[in-house]
N, C-alpha and C positions, 0 to 999 in steps of 0.2 A: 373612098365612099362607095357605096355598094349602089348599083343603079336599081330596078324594077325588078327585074328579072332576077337577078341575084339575090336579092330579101326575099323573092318568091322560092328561090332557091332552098336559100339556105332554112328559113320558115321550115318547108318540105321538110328538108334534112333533119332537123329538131324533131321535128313533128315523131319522123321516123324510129329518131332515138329514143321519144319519151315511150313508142310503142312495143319499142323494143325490151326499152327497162319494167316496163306493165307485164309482157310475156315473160322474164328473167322474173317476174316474181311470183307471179300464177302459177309455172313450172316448176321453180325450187321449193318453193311456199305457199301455193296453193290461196294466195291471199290477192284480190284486188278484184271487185266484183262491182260492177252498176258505176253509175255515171257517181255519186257521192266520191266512192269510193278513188275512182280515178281523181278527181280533182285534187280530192285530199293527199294522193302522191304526187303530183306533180309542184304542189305546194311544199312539202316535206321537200322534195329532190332539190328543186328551185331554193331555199332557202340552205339545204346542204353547200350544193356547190357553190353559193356566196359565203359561206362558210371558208370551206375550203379553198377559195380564188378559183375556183375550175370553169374551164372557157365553155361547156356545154353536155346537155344528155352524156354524149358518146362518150366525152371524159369519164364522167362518175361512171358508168359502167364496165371501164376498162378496171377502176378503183374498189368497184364492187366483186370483180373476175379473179380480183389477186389479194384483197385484203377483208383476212376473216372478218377481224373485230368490225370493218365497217357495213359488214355486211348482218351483223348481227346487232349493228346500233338502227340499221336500217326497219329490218325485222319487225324490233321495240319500237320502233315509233309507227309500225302499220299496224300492229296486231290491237286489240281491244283489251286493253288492262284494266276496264272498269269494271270492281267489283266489288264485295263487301261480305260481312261476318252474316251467316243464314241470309243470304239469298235468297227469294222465294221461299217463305218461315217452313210453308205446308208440307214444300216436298222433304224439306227435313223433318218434319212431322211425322210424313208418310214413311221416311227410311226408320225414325224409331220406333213405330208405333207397329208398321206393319211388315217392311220389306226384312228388315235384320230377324225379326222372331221368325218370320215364311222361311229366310233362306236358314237359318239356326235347324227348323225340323227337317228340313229337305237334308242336310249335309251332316254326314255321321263322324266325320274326322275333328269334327269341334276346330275349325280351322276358316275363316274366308278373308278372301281378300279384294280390297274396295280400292280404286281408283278415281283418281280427279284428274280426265285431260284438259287440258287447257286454264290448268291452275293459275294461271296469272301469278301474285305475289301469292299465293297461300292462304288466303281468307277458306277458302270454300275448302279447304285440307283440314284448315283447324276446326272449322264449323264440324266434315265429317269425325273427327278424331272426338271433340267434345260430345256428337250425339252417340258412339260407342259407348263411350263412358255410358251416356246417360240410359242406353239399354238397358246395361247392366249385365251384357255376355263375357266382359273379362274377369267381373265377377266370379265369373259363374264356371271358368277354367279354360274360356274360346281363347282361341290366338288371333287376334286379326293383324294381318297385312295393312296398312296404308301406303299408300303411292299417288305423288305427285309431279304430271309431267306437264312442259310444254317448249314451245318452240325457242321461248323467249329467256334465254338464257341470262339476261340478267335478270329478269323478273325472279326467275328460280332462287338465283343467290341471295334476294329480299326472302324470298318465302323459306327459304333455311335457317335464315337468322332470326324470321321469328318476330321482329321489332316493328311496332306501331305504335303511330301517334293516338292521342285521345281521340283524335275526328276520326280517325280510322273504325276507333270500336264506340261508336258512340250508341251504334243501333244491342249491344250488347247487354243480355242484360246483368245487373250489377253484380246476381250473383257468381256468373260466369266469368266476369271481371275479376272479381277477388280471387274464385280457387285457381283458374288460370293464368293469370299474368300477372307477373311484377316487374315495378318498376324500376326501371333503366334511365338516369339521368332525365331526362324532359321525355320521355318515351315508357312504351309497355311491350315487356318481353312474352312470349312464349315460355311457360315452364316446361322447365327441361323433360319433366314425366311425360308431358304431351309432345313434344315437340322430337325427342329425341328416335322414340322406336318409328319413325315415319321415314319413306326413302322417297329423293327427288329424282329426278333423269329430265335431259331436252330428250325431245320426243316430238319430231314433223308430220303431221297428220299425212301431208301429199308426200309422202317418203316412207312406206313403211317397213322398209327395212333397216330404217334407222330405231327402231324398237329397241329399247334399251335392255327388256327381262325378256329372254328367249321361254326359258322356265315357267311362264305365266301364261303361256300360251295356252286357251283352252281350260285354263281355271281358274280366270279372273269370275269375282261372285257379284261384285256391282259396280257400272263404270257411271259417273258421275262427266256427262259432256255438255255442259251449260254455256249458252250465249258464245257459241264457238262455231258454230254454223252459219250464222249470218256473214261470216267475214270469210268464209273460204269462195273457191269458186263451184258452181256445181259439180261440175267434173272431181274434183276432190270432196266431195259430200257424196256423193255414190261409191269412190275407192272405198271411202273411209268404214260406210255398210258394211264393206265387204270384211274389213280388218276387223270391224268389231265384233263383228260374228262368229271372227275364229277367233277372239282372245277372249271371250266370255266362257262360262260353264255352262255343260245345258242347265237351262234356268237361269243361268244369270241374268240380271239386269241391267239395262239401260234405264237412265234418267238423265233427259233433254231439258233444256229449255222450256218454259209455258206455250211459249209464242213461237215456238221453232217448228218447221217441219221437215221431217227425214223423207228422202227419197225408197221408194222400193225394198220397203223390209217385211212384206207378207211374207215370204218365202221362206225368212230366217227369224222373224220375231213374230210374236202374238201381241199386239195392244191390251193391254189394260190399266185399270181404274180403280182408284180407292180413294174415294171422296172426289174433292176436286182439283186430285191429281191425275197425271197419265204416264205413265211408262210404258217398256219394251220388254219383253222377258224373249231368253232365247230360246228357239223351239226345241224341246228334247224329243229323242224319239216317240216320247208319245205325251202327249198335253196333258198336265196333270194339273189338278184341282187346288188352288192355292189356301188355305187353308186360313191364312193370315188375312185373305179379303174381306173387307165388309160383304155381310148376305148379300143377298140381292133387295132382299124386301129392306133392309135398311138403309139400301143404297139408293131406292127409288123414293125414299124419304127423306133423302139428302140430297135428293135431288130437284128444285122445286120447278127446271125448265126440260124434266124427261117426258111429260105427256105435250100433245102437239095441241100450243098455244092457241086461241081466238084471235089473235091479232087486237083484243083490245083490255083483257082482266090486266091488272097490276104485276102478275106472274109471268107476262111474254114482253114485261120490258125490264130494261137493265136495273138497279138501283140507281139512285140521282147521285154519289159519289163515281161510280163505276160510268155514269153515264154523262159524267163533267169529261171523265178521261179520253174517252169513246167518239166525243166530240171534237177534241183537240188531238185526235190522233188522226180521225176525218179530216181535218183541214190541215196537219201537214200531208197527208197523203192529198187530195186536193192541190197543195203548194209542191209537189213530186218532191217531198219529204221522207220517204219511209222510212227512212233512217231516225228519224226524228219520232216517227210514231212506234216504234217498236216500245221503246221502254215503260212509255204510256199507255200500252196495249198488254203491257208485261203487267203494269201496275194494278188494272182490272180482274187479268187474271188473279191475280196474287187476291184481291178482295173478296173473288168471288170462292177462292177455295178454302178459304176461311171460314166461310159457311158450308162446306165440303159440295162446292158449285163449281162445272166450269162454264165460264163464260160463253155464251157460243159467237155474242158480237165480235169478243175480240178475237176468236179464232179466225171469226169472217173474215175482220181488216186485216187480221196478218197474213192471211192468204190473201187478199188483195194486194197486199203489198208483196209479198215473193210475185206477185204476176207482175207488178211493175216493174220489178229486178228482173225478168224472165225468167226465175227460179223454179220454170213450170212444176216438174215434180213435187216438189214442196208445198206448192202451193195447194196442187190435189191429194198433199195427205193431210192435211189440214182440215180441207174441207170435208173428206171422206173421218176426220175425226169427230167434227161436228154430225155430221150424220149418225154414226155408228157406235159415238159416246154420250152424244147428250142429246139429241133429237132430229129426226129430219126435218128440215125445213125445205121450200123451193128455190129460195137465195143461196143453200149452201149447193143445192145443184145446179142452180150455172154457174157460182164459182168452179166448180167440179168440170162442169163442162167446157169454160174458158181454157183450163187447165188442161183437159185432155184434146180440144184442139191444137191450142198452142204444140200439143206433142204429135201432131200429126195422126191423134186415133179419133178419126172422124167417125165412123160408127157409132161406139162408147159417149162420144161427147152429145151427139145428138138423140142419142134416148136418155143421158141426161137432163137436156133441155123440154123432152116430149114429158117427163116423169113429173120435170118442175109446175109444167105446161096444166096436167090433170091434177095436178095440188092445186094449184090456184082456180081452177073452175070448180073443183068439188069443195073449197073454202074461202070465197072471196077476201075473206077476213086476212089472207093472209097476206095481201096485198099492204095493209097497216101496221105490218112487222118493223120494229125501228132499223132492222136493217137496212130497209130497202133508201130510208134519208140519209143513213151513217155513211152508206159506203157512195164514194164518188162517184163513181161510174155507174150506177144503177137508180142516182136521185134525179127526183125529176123528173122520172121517167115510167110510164102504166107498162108494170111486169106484165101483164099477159102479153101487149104490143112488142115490149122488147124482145119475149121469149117469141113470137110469131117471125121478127124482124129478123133474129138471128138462125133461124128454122130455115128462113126463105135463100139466106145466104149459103148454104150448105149444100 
């Protein structure tokens, strides 16, 4: 029996090991970020090595050091396989409506090729392969490339074969059900026309020289990186900029997450908007005029929160759908949930670009919530989207500001707060923006005092 000292010990020892196997996966994989996330491996590990009969941490990582397949059963049970057929309906709206015909006249080889990183099982491969179809460019004599990677090498092997359950494609609709899939015993296949001209590869975002098409370098035409960003570590969310930038075309695009934000990509992409979608395009030598965008004058009519709100007409609050969601993503953030508020804050967005809106609440919470993660960067492109895509507000400038503290640009961050500072004196009104209740840290509390409080601190 072990005395005080020695359970303090060996405690320690554990302790050290499970820190150990955290960095062994951050560094091979890029994957384990925020307190959620730790818990949830230490659980996964703990239930392995009972598994296994293994005496502790430093076991299982001796297990992990010499044995692939458990290191790839590991993988799958950290990464986020949650996903489904159209995904966020709009931005696949957006890729047929407007992004496929934009990149169609820009590219004269009749040729592009679209990517899905972090494909999971294949839902978001087949979504994009069905909305090709639905263009209407293979018609029309275009070749396109699909490609689907990711880390998660048996997930891949589900998304090659193709087969789902009814609940799988429930969100599907019927008629895409009939032309594309049949049935497979208690299951729905993939037909082979769709399914077949599409190439898979594992593909480690924190590894990029495990890139599977050297070839594609430089002319990939639209990458598709959805709900893939929350789960890496920052540090691999910045590499990852960098690789996307040389494996895109000039012009190519990026299309994120609703709720996501990318670290530091002025320099290599341009933001833009079509309806109440947002993408990346890459910078070519010289910015050209997308042709495919809604006007402006129609976009400022799809827009119904682009002029700066009263803080009290019907038009500077959320909808009461959007703003049941808005509220319960408040209060797991509140409950240091943000894990928990993401998908809720995903769901708003999605409501509001239906109306060809973006939300700018939920942009708010989910920059509040990358500052809970310390996700600094993130969190201030978020913010600086709200400003720059759907309206200034003074809430989105101290999130901005929080954000550029946090990063150590004390300057920047406090003419942030000075900018927030003379919006709210020259509009008191704006003090009864529902943000200021929504988000946690800010309720409660008279913004002009706060913004004076944190002025004084600087």
């Amino acid at each position: 029996m072990m005395d005080d000292r020695s359970q303090k010990n060996h405690a320690a020892d554990q302790g050290d090991d499970v820190e150990a196997l955290i960095s062994l996966i951050q560094r091979r994989a890029g994957l384990i970020w925020g307190a959620h996330a730790r818990a949830g491996l230490r659980r996964t590990a703990e239930k392995r090595m009972s598994e296994l009969a293994l005496k502790g941490p430093s076991d299982y990582l001796a297990l992990l050091d010499r044995n692939d397949t458990e290191w790839k059963r590991l993988v799958r049970e950290l990464s986020s396989t949650t996903t489904s057929f159209f995904r966020n309906p709009s931005q696949f709206q957006c890729v047929v409506q407007a992004l496929l015909p934009d990149l169609a006249r820009r590219r004269q080889e009749r040729s592009l090729t679209i990517l899905s990183l972090g494909c999971s099982t294949g839902e978001e491969v087949y979504s994009l392969a069905m909305s090709v179809r639905d263009s209407g460019l293979p018609n029309k004599g275009w070749r396109i490339e699909l490609g689907g990677l990711d880390i998660d090498e048996l997930g891949l092997s589900s998304a090659r074969a193709g087969l789902y359950s009814k609940q799988d494609l429930e969100a599907l609709p019927e008629q895409l059900l009939q032309r594309w899939f049949r049935r497979s015993g208690g299951r729905f296949q993939v037909q082979s026309e769709l399914r077949d001209p599409i190439s898979w590869a594992p593909f480690n975002l924190a590894d990029p020289g495990s890139w599977p098409w050297p070839d594609l370098i430089g002319r990939v035409d639209l990458i598709l990186l959805k709900h893939v960003l929350a789960d890496l570590t920052p540090a691999t969310v910045e590499q990852a900029v960098d690789f996307l930038a040389e494996l895109l075309a000039p012009d190519g695009i990026l299309l994120i997450g609703p709720s996501e934000g990318l670290p530091a990509w002025e320099d290599r992409f341009v933001g833009e908007r079509w309806g109440g979608v947002f993408y990346l395009r890459r910078r070519p030598g010289k910015i050209k005029v997308n042709p495919g965008h809604v006007s402006r004058k129609a976009l400022r009519a799809r827009q119904p929160h682009s002029s700066r709100p009263t803080g009290t007409t019907d038009a500077s609050r959320p909808p009461e759908k959007a703003l049941a969601l808005l509220e319960k993503a408040s209060a797991s953030l509140a409950g240091g949930r943000p894990d928990r508020a993401r998908p809720l804050l995903e769901a708003a967005l999605d409501l509001a670009a239906e109306k060809g809106d973006l939300c700018p609440w939920s942009l708010g919470l989910s920059s509040r919530a990358c500052l809970d993660l310390e996700r600094w960067a993130e969190a201030a492109d978020l913010a600086r989207r709200i400003i720059g895509f759907v309206h200034e507000t003074p809430w989105a400038r101290i999130l901005l500001a929080e954000a550029l503290a946090a990063l150590d640009r004390t300057e920047p961050a406090r003419a942030e707060l000075e900018r927030a500072a003379d919006m709210l004196k020259a509009d008191p009104a704006w003090s009864q923006d529902p943000f200021f209740s929504l988000d946690p840290d800010l309720a409660d509390q008279n913004p002009i005092t706060l913004i004076a409080e944190k002025l004084a601190e600087e």
